[in-house]
KETORZA-472787 format. One record per residue: x, y, z of N, C-alpha, C in turn; residue number from 0. Coordinates in nm, 2 decimals. Atoms other than C-alpha are relative to their C-alpha. Example, Ala and Ser with C-alpha at 12.3 -4.5 7.8 and 13.67 -1.06 7.14 Angstrom:
2
NODE / n.X / n.Y / n.Z / ca.X / ca.Y / ca.Z / c.X / c.Y / c.Z / resi
NODE / 0.09 / -0.12 / 0.00 / 1.23 / -0.45 / 0.78 / 0.09 / 0.12 / 0.00 / 0
NODE / -0.09 / -0.11 / 0.00 / 1.37 / -0.11 / 0.71 / -0.08 / 0.11 / 0.08 / 1
END
This chain:
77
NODE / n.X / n.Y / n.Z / ca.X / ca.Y / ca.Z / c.X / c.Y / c.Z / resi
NODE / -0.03 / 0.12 / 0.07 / 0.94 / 4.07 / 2.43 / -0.13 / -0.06 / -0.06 / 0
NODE / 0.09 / 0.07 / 0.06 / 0.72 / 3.90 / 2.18 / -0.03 / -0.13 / 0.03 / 1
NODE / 0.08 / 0.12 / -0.02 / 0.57 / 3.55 / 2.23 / -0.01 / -0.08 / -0.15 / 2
NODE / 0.05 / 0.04 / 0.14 / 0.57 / 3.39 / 1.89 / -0.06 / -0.14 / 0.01 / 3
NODE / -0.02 / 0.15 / -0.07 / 0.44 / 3.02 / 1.92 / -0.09 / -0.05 / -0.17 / 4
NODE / -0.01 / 0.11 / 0.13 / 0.44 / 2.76 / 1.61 / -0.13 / -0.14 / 0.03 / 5
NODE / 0.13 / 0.08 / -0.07 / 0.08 / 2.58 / 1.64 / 0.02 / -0.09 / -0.10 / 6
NODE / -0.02 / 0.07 / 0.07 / 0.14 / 2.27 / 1.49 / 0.04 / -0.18 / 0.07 / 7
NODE / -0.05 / 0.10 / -0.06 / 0.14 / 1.91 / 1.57 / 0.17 / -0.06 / -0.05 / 8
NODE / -0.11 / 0.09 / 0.02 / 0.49 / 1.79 / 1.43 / 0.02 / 0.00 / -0.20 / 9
NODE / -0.04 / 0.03 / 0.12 / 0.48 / 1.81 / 1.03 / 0.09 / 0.06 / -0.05 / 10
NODE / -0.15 / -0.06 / 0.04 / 0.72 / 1.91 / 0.77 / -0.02 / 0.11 / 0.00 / 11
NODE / 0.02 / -0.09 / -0.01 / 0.53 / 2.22 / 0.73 / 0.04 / 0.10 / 0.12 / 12
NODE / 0.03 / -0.03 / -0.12 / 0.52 / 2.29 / 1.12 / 0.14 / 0.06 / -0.02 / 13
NODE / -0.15 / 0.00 / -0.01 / 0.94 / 2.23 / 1.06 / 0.03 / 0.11 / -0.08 / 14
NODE / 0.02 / -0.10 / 0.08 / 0.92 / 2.47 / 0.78 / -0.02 / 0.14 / 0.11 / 15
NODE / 0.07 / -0.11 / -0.07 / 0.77 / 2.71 / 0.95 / 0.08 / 0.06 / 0.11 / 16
NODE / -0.08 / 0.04 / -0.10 / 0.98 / 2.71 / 1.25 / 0.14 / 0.06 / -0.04 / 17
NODE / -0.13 / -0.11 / 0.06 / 1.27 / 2.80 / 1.07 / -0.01 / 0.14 / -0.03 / 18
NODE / 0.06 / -0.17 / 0.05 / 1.11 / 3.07 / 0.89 / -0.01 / 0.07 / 0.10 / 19
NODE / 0.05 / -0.06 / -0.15 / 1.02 / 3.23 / 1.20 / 0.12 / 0.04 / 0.05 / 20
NODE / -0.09 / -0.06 / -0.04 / 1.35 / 3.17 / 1.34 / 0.11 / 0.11 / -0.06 / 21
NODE / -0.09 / -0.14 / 0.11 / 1.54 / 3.39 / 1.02 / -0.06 / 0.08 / 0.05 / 22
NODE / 0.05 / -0.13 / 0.00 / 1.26 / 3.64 / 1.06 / 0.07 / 0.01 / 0.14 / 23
NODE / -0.02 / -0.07 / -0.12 / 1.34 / 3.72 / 1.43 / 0.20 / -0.01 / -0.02 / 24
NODE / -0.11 / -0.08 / -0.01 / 1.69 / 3.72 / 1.37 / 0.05 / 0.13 / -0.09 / 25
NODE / 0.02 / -0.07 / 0.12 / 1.65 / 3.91 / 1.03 / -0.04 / 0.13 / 0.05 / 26
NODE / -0.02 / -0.12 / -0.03 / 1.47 / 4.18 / 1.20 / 0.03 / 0.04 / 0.16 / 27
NODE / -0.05 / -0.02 / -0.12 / 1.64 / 4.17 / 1.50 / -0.10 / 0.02 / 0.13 / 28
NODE / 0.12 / 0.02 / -0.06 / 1.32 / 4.12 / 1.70 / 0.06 / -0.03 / 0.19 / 29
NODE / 0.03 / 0.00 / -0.13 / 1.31 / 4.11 / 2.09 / -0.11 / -0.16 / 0.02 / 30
NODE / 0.13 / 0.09 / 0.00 / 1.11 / 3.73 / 2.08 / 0.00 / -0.11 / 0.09 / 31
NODE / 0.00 / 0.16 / -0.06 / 1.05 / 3.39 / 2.23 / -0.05 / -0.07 / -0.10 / 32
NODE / 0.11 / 0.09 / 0.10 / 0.94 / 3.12 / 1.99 / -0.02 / -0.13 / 0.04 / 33
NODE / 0.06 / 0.10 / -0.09 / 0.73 / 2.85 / 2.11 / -0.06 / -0.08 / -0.11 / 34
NODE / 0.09 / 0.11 / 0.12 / 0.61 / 2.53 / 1.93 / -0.08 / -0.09 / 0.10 / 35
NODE / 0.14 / 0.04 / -0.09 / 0.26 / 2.44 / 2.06 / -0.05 / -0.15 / -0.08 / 36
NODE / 0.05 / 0.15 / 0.03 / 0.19 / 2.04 / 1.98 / -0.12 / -0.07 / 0.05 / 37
NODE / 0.12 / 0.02 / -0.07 / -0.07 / 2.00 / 2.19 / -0.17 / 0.04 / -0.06 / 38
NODE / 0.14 / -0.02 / 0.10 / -0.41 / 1.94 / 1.98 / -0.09 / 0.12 / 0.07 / 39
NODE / 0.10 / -0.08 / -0.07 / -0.61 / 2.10 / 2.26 / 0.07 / 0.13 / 0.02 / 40
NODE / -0.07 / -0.14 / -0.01 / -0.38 / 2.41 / 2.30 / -0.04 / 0.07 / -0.15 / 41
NODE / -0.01 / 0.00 / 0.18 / -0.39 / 2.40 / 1.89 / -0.16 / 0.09 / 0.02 / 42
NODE / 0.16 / -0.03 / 0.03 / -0.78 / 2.41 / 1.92 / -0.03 / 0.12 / 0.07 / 43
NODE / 0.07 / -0.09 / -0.04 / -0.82 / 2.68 / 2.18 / 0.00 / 0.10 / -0.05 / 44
NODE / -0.05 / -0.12 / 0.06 / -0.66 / 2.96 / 1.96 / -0.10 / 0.01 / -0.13 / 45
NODE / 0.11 / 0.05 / 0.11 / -0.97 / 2.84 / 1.72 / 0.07 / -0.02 / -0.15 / 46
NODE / -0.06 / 0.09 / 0.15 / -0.75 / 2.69 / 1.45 / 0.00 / -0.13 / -0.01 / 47
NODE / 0.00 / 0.14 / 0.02 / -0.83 / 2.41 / 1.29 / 0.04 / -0.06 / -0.12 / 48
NODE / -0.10 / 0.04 / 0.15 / -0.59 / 2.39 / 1.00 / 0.15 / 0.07 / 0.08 / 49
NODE / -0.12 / -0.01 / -0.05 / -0.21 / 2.37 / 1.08 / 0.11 / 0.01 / -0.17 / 50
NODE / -0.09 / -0.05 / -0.11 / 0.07 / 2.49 / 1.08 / -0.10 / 0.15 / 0.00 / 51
NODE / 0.06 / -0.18 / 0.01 / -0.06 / 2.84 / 1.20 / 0.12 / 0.06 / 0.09 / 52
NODE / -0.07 / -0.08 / -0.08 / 0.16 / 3.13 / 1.38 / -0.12 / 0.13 / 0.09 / 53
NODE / 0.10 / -0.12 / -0.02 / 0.03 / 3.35 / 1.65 / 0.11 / 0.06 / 0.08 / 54
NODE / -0.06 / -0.14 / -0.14 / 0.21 / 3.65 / 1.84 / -0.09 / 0.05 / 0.08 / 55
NODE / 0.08 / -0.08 / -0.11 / 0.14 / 3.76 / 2.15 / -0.17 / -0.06 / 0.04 / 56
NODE / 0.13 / 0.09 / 0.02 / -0.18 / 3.50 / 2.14 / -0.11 / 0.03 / -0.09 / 57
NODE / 0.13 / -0.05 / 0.14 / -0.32 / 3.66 / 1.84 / 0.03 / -0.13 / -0.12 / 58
NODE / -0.03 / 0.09 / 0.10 / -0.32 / 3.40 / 1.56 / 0.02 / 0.09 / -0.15 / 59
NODE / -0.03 / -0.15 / 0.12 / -0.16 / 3.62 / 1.22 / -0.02 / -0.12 / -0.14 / 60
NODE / 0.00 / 0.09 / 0.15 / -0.16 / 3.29 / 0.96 / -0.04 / -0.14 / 0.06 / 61
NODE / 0.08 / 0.14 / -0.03 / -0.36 / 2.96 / 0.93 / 0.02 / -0.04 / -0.12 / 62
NODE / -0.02 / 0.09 / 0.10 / -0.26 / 2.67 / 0.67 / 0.09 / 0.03 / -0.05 / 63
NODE / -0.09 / 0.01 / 0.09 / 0.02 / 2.82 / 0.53 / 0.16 / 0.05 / 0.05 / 64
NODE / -0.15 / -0.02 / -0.06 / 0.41 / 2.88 / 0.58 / 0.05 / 0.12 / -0.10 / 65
NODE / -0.03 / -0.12 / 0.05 / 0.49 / 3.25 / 0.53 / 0.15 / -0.03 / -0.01 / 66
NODE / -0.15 / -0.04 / 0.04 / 0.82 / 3.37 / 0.40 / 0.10 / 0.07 / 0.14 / 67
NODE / -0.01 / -0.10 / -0.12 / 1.08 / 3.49 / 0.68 / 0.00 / 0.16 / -0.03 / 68
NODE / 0.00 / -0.14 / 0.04 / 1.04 / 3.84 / 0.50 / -0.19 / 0.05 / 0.09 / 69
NODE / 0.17 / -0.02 / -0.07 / 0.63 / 3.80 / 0.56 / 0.03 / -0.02 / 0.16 / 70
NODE / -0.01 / -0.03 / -0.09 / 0.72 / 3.71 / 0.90 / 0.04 / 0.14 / 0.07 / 71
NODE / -0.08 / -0.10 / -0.06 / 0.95 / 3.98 / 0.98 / -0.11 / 0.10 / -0.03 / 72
NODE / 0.11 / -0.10 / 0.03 / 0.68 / 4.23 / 0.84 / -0.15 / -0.01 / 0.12 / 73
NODE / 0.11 / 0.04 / -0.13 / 0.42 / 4.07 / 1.14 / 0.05 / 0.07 / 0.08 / 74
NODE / -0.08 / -0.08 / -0.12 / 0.71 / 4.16 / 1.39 / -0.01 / 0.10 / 0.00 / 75
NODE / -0.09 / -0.11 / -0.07 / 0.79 / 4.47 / 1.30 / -0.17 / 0.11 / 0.07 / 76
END
């Protein structure tokens, strides 16, 4: 199972994002968890300091901007 987690304090972006995420993993039928990390200091350890970001598995794959659920699904597969 994958780990996906949504680093982001609360904006519309963050909300954005979030959905996206949720299409992709149903889109490619993904095995996931998806986690929304609010926490500045959680934010900061993953060394991102521009939001929304996405990281799998505690890798960080996007910073500042809200992929497509297609781009997503292409992370997953």
């Amino acid at each position: 199972m994958k780990l996906i987690q949504i680093l982001g304090t609360g904006c519309s972006k963050c909300d954005c994002l979030k959905k996206n995420v949720e299409q992709a993993v149903v889109q490619s039928n993904a095995d996931a968890k998806v986690e929304k990390v609010t926490d500045i200091t959680k934010i900061t350890s993953f060394g991102v300091m521009m939001t929304p970001a996405l990281a799998i598995n505690g890798e960080v794959k996007v910073v500042g901007k809200v992929p497509s659920p297609d781009e997503i699904a292409k992370l997953l597969a």
